[in-house]
C-alpha positions as YAML, in Angstrom:
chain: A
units: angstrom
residues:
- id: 1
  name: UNK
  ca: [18.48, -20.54, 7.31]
- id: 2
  name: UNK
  ca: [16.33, -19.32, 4.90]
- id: 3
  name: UNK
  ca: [13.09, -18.50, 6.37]
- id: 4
  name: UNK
  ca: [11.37, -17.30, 3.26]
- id: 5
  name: UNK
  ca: [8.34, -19.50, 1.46]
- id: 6
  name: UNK
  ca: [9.62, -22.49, -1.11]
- id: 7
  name: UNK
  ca: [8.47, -22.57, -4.07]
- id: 8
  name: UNK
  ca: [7.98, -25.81, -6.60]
- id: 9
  name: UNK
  ca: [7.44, -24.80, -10.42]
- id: 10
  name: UNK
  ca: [5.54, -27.82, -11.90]
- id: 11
  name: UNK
  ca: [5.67, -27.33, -15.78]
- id: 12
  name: UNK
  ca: [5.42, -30.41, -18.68]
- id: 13
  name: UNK
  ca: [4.34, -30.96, -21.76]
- id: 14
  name: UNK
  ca: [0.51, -31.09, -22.97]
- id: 15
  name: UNK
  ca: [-0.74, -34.53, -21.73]
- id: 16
  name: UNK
  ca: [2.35, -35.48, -19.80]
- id: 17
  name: UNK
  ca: [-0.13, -35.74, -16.83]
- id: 18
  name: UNK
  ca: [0.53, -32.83, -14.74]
- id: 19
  name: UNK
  ca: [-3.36, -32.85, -13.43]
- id: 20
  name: UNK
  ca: [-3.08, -36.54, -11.92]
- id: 21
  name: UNK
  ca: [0.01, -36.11, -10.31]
- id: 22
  name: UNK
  ca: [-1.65, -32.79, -8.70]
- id: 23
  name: UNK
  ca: [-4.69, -34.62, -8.16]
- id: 24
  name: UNK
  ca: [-2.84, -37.32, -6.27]
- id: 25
  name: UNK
  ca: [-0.65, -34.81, -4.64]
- id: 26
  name: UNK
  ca: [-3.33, -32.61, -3.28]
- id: 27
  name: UNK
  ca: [-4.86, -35.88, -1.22]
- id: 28
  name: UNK
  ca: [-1.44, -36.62, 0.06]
- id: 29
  name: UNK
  ca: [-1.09, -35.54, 4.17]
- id: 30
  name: UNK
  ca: [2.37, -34.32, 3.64]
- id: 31
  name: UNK
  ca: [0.56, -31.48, 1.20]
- id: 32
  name: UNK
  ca: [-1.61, -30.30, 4.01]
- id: 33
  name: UNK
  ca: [0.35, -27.47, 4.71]
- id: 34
  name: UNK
  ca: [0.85, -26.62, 0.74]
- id: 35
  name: UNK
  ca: [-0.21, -24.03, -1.62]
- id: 36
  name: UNK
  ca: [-1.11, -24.83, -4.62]
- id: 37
  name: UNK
  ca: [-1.60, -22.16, -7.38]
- id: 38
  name: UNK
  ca: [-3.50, -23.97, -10.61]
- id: 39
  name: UNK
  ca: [-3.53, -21.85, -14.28]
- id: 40
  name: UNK
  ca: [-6.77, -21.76, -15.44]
- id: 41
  name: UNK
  ca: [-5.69, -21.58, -18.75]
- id: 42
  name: UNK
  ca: [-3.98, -24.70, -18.79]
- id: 43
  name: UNK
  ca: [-4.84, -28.68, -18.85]
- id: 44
  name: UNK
  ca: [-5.17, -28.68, -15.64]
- id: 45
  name: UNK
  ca: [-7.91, -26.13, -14.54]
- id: 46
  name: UNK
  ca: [-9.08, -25.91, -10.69]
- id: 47
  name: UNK
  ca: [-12.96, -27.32, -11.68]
- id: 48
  name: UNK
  ca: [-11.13, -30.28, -13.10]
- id: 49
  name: UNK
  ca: [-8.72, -30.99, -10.35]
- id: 50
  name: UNK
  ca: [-11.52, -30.39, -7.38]
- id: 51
  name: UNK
  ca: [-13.73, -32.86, -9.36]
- id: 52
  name: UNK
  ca: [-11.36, -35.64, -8.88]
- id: 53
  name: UNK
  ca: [-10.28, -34.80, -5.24]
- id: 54
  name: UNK
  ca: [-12.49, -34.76, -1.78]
- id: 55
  name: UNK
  ca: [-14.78, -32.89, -0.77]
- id: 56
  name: UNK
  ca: [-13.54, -29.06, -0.36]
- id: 57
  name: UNK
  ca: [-14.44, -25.55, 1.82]
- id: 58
  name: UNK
  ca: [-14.38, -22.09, -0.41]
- id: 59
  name: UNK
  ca: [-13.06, -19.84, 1.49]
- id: 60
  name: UNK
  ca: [-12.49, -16.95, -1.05]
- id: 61
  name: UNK
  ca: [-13.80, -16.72, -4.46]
- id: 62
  name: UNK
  ca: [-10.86, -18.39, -6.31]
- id: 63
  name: UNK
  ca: [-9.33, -19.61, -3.42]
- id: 64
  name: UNK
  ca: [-10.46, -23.21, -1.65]
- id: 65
  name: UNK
  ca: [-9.13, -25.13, 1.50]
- id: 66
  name: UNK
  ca: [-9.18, -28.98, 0.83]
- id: 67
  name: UNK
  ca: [-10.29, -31.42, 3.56]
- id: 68
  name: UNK
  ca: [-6.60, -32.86, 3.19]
- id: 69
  name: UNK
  ca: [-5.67, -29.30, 4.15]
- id: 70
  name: UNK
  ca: [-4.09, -28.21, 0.99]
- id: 71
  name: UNK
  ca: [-4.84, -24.55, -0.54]
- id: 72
  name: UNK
  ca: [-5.63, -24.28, -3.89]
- id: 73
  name: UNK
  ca: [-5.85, -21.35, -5.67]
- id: 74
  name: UNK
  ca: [-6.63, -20.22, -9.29]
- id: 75
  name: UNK
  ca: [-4.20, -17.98, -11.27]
- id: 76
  name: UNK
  ca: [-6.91, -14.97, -12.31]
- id: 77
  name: UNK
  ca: [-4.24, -12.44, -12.31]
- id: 78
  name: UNK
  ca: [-0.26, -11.86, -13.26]
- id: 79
  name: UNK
  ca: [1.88, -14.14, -11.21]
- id: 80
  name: UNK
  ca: [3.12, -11.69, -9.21]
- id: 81
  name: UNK
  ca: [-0.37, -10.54, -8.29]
- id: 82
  name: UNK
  ca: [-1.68, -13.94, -7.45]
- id: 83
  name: UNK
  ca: [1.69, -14.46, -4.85]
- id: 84
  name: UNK
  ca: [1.13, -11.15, -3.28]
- id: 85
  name: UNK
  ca: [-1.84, -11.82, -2.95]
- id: 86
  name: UNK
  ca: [-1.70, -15.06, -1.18]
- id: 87
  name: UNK
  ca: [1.21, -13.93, 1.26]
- id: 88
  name: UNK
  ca: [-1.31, -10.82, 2.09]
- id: 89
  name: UNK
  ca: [-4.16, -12.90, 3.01]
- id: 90
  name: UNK
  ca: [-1.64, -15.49, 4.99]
- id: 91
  name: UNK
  ca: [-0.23, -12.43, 6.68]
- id: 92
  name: UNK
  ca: [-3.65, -11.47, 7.81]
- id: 93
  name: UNK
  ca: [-5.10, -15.19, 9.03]
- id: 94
  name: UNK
  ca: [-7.72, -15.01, 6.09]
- id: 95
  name: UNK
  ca: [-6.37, -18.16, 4.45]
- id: 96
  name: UNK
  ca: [-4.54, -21.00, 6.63]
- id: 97
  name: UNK
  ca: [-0.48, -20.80, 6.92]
- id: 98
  name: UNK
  ca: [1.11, -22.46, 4.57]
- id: 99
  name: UNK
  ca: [4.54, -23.68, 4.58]
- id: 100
  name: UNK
  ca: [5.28, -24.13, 1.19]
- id: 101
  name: UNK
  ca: [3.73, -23.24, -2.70]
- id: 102
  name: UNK
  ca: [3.37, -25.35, -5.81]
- id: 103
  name: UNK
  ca: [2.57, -23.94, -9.27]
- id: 104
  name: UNK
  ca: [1.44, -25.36, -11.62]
- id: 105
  name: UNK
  ca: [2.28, -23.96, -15.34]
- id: 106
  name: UNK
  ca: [0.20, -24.38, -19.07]
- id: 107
  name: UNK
  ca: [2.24, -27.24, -21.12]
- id: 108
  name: UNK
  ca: [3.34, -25.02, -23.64]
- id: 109
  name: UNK
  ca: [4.55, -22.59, -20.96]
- id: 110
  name: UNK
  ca: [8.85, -21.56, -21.18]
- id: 111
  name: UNK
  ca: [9.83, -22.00, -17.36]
- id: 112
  name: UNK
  ca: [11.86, -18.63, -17.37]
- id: 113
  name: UNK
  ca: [9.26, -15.84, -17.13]
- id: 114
  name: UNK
  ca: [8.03, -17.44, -14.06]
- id: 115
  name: UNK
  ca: [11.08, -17.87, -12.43]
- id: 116
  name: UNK
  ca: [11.85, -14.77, -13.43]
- id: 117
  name: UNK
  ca: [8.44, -13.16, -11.70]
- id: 118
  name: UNK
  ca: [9.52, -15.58, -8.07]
- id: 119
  name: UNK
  ca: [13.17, -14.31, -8.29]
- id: 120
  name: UNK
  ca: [12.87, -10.66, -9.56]
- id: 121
  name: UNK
  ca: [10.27, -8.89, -7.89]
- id: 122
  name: UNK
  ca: [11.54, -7.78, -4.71]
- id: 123
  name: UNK
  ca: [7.78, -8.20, -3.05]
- id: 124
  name: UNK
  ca: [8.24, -11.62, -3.84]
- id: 125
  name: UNK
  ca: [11.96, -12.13, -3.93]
- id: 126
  name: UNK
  ca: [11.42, -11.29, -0.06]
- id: 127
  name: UNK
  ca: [8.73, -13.35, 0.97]
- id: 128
  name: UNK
  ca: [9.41, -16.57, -1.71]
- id: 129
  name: UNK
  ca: [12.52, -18.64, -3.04]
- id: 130
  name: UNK
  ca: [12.63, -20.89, -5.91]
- id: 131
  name: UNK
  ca: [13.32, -24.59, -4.36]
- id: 132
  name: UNK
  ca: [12.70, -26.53, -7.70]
- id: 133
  name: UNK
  ca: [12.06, -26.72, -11.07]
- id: 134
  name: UNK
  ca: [9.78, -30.44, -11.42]
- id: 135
  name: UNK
  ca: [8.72, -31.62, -14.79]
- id: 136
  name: UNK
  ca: [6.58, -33.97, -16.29]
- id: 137
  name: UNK
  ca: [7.48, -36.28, -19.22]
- id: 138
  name: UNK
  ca: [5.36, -38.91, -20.89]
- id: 139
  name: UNK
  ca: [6.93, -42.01, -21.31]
- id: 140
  name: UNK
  ca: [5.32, -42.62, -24.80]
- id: 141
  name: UNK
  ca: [5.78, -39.30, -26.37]
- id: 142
  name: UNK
  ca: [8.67, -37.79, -24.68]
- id: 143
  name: UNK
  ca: [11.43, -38.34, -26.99]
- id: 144
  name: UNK
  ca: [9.39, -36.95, -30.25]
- id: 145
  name: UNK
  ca: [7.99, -33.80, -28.31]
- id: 146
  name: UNK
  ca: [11.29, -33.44, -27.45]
- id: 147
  name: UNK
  ca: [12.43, -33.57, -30.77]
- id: 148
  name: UNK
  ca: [10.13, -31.63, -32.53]
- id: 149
  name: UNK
  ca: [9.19, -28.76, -29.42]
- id: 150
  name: UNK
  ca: [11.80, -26.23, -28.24]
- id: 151
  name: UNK
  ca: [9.37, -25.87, -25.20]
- id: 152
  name: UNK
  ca: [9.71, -29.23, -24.56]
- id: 153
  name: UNK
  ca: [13.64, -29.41, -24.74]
- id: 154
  name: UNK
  ca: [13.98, -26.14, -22.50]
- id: 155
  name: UNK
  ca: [11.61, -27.74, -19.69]
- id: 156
  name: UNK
  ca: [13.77, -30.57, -19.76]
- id: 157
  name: UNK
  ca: [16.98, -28.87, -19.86]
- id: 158
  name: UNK
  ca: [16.25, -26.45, -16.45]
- id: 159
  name: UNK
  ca: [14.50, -28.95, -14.63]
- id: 160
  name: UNK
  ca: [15.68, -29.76, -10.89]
- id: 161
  name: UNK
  ca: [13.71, -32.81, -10.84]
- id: 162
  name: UNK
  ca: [12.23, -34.91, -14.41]
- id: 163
  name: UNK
  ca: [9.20, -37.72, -13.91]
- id: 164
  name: UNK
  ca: [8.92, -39.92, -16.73]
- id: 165
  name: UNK
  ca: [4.75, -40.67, -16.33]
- id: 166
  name: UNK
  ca: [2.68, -43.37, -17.94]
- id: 167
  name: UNK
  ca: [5.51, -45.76, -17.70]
- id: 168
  name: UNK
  ca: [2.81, -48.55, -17.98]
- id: 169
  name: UNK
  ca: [1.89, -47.43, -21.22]
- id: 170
  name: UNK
  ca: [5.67, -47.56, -22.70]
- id: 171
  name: UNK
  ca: [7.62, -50.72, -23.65]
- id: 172
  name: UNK
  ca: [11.17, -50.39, -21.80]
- id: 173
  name: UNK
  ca: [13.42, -49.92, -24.59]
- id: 174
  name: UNK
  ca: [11.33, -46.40, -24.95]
- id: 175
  name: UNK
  ca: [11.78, -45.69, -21.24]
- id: 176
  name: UNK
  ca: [15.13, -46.24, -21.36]
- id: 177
  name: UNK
  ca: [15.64, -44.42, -24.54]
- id: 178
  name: UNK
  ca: [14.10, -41.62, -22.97]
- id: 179
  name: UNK
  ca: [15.97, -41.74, -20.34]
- id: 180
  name: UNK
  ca: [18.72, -41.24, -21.81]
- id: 181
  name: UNK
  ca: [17.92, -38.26, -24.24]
- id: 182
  name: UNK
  ca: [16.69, -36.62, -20.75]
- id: 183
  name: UNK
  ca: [20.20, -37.52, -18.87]
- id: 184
  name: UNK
  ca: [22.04, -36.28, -22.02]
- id: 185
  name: UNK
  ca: [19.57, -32.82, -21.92]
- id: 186
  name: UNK
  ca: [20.16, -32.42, -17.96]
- id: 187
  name: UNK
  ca: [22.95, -34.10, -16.03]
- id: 188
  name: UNK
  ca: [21.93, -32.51, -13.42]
- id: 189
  name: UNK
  ca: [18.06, -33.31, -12.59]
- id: 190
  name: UNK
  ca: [17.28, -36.31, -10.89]
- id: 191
  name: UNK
  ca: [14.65, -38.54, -12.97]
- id: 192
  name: UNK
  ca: [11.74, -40.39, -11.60]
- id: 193
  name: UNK
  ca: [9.24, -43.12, -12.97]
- id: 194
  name: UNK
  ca: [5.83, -42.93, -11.85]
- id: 195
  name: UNK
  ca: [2.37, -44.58, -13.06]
- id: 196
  name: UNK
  ca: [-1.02, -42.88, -12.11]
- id: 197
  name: UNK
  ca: [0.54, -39.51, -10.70]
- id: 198
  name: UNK
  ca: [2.02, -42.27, -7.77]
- id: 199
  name: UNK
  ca: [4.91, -40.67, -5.99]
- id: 200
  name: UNK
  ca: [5.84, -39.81, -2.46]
- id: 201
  name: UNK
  ca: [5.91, -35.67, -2.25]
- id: 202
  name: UNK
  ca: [9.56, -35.44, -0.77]
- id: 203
  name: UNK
  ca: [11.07, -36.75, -4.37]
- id: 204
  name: UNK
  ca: [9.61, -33.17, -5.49]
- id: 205
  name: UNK
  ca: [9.28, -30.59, -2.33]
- id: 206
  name: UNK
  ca: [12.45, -29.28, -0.33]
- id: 207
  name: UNK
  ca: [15.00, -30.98, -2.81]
- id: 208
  name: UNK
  ca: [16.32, -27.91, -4.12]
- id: 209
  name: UNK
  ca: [18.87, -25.94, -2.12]
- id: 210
  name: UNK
  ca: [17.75, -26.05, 1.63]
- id: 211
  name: UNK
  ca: [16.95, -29.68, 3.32]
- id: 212
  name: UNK
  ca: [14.30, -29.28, 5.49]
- id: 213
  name: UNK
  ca: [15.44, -31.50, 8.04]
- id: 214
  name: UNK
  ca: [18.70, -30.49, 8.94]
- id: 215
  name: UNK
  ca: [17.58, -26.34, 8.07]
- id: 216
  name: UNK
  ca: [20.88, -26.41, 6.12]
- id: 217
  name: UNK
  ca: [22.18, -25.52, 2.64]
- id: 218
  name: UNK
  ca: [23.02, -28.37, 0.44]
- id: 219
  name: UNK
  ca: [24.74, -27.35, -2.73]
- id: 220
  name: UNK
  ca: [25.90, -30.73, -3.98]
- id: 221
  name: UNK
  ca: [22.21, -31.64, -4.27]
- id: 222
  name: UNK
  ca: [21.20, -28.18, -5.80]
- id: 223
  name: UNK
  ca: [24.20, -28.21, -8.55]
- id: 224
  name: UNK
  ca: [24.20, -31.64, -8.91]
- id: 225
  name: UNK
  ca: [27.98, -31.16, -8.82]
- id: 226
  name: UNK
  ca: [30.54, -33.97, -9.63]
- id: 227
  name: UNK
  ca: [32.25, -35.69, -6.54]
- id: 228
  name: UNK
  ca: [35.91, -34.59, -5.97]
- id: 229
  name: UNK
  ca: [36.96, -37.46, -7.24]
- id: 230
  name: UNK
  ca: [35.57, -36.64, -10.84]
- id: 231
  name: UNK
  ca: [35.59, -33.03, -10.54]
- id: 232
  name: UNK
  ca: [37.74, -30.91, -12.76]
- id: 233
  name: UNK
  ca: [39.20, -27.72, -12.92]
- id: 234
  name: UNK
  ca: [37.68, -25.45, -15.02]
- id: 235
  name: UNK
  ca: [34.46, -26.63, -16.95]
- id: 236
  name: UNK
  ca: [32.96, -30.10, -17.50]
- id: 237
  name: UNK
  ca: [31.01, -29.94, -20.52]
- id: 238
  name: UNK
  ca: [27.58, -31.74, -22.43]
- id: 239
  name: UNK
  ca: [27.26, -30.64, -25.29]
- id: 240
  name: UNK
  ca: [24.35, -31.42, -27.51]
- id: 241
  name: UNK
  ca: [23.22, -31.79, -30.83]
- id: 242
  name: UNK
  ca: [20.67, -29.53, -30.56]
- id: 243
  name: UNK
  ca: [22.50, -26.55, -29.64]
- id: 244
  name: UNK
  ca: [21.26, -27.04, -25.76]
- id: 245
  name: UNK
  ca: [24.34, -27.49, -23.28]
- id: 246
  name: UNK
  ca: [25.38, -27.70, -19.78]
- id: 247
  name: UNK
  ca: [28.83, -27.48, -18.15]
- id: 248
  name: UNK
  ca: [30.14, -26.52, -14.88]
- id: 249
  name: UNK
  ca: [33.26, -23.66, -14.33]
- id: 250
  name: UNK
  ca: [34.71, -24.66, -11.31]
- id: 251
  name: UNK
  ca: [36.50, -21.15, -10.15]
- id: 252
  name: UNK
  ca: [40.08, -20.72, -8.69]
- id: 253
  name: UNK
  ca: [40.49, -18.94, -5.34]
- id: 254
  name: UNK
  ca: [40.72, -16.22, -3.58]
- id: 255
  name: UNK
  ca: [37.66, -14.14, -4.92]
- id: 256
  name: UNK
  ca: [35.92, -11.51, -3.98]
- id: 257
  name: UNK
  ca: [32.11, -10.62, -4.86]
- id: 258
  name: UNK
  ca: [32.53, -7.39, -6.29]
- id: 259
  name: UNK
  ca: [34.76, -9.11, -8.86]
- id: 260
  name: UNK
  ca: [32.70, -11.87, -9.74]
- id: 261
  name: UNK
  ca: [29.19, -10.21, -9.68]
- id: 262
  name: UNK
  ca: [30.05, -7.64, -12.90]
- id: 263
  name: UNK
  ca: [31.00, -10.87, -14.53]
- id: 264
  name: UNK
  ca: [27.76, -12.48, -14.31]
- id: 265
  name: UNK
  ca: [26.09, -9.47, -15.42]
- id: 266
  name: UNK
  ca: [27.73, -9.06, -18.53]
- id: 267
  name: UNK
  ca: [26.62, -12.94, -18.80]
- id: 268
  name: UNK
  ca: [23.29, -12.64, -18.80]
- id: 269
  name: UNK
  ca: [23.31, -9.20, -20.33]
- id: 270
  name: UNK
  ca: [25.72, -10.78, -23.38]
- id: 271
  name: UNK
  ca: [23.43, -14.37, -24.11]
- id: 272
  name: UNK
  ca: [20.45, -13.24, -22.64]
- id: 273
  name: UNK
  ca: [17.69, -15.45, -23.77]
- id: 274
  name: UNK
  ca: [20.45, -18.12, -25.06]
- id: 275
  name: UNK
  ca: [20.64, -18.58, -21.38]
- id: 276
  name: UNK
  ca: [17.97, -21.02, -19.90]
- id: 277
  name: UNK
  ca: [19.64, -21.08, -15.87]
- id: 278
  name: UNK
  ca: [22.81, -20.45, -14.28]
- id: 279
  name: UNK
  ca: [23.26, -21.54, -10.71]
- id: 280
  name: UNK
  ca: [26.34, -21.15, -8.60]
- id: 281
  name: UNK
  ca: [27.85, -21.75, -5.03]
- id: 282
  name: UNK
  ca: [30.07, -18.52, -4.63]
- id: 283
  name: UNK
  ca: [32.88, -18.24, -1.57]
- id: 284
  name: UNK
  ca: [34.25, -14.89, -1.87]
- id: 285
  name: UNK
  ca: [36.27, -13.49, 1.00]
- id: 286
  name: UNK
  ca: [34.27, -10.36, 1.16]
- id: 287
  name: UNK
  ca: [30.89, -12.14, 2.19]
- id: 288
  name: UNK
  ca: [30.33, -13.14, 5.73]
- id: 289
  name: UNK
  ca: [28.93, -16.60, 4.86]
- id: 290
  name: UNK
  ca: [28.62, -18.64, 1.07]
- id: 291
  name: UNK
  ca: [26.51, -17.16, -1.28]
- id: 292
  name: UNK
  ca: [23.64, -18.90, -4.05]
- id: 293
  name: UNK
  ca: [23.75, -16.93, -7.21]
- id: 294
  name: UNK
  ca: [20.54, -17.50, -9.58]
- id: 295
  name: UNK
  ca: [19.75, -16.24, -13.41]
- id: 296
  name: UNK
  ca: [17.23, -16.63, -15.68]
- id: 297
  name: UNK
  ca: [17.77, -15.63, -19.55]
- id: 298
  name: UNK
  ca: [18.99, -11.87, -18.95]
- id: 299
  name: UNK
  ca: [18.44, -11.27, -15.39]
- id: 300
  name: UNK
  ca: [20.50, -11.85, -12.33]
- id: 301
  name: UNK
  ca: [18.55, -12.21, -9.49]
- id: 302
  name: UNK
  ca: [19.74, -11.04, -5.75]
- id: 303
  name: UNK
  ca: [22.34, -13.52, -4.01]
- id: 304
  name: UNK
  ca: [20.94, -15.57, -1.00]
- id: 305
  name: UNK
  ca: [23.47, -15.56, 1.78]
- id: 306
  name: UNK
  ca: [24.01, -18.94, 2.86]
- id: 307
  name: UNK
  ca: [24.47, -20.45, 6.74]
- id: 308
  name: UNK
  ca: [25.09, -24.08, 7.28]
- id: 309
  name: UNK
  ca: [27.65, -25.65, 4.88]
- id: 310
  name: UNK
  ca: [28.31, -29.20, 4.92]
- id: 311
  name: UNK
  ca: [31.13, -29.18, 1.80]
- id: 312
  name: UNK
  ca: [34.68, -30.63, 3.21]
- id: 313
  name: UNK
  ca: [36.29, -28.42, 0.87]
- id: 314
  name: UNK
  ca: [34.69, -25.24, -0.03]
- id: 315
  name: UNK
  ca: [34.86, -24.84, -4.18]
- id: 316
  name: UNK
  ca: [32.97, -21.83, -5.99]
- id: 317
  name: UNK
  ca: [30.80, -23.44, -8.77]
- id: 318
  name: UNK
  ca: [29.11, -22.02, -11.58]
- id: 319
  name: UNK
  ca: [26.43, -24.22, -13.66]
- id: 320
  name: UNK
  ca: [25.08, -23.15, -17.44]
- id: 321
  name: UNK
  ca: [22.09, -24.18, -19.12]
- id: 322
  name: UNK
  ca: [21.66, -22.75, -22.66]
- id: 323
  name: UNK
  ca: [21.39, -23.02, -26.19]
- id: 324
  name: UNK
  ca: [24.25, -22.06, -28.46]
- id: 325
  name: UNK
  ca: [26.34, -20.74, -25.77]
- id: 326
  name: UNK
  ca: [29.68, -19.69, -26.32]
- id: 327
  name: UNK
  ca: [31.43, -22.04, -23.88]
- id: 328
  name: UNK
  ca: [35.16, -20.97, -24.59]
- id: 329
  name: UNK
  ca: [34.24, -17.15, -24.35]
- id: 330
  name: UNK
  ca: [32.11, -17.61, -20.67]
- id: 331
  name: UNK
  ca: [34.93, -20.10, -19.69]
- id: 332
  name: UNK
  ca: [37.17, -17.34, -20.32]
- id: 333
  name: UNK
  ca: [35.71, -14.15, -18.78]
- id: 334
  name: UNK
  ca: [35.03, -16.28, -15.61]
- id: 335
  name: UNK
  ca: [38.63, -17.89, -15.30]
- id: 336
  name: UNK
  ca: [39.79, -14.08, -15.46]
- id: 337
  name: UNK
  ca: [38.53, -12.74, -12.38]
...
């Protein structure tokens, strides 16, 4: 199991109401033992968010224990600074133990740069994972933000989890039309409806590759991976008009790490910021257990070595999120190893 500290990315559009979900997420008792780190810069500053929340304790100058007994901290510095920081002060009992982080992004904000700061500094890397990717869409202006925004589109398309808000503002033909523009963007992400920030926090923590519960992997829910019955060798495509895709290579056996890893190297290295996210489920015979593979535009980060495996029959998948990949040439190179 992987011991290190989860991490939820909470990005969105401007005014797709990341500050009352937050608000209504920092009063919620299954937060208590929660981080949350708040940009400044963004729509959602920390003044705002403690003015609609109870009463709270400073307990550092941009750091403040709620009553609910969520942490919420201000992003002063660099990312990385702000997370070292934390697990520092955690390490030495001068802020309360949390279990798990939130942050919270600016609206306009591309996803990958953060990711990149949880999954590539090895300070970090070693004391956080990435669980999800959760963003915000408003019901009434999602489908022409993400029309007429690339940052828009690219939130949608690497989100783990999508929550159409303000769903009592929008007639139902518009929810369901954005609905669908979302489920053509990301097969993969499950999509949730909520009015007023309303939803329970376990539709958005520990969903991504670990279930808390059982303290085992679950790749099906992290890939988001067709059933057998529908799966198919090789690569399941969705292609869109926009140039953004997503498709799944589904790799033969045996392999072997040091075969594949060179591979997804020259990936990233090749389609750099074309790529938005690859995820993968590797079983090579010359690992000791499954591994999780993770990249981000041009970087690969380190593989997480995985115990616990619930899969009947063990495939090695590899999912791609980008725009204006060359499907046929990846297909290729990774059908070759």
């Amino acid at each position: 199991m992987d011991k290190r500290i989860p991490v939820t990315l909470l990005t969105g559009f401007l005014g797709s109401g990341k500050t009352t979900l937050l608000s209504r997420l920092l009063n919620h008792p299954d937060m208590k033992d929660t981080a949350v780190v708040i940009n400044e810069l963004g729509e959602a500053g920390l003044d705002h968010i403690l003015a609609r929340t109870v009463e709270s304790q400073h307990i550092a100058d941009n750091t403040v224990l709620l009553e609910s007994g969520c942490l919420c901290c201000t992003l002063t510095n660099e990312m990385a600074d702000t997370l070292r920081d934390l697990f520092f002060k955690r390490a030495l009992s001068a802020i309360p133990e949390f279990q798990r982080l939130v942050i919270e992004t600016t609206g306009m904000a591309d996803p990958g740069p953060i990711m990149g700061s949880l999954l590539n500094e090895p300070v970090i890397n070693a004391t956080y994972r990435l669980d999800a990717v959760v963003v915000t869409v408003d019901a009434t202006h999602g489908l022409q933000q993400i029309a007429q925004h690339d940052e828009a589109r690219k939130q949608a398309a690497v989100a783990d989890v999508l929550l159409i808000t303000k769903v009592d503002l929008a007639s139902r033909e518009t929810i369901e039309a954005l609905t669908d523009r979302l489920t053509e963007l990301n097969p993969g992400a499950s999509i949730h409806r909520i009015t007023h920030g309303h939803i329970d926090p376990q539709a958005i923590i520990n969903v991504g590759l670990f279930d808390a519960e059982s303290k085992q992997a679950q790749p099906q829910r992290w890939l988001r991976a067709p059933t057998r019955s529908k799966a198919v060798r090789g690569m399941l495509p969705q292609a869109h008009s926009d140039g953004i895709s997503s498709f799944t290579v589904t790799l033969p056996k045996p392999l072997n790490w040091d075969q594949l890893e060179p591979v997804l190297q020259w990936l990233c290295a090749t389609f750099g910021e074309e790529l938005l996210r690859l995820k993968g489920i590797v079983h090579a015979e010359d690992q000791p257990a499954p591994l999780a593979v993770h990249a981000v535009h041009r970087t690969l980060y380190p593989p997480t070595l995985l115990k616990g495996w619930d899969e009947d029959e063990p495939l090695t998948r590899v999912v791609l999120i980008g725009k204006g990949l060359d499907e046929q040439k990846i297909r290729k190179a990774l059908m070759q190893i």
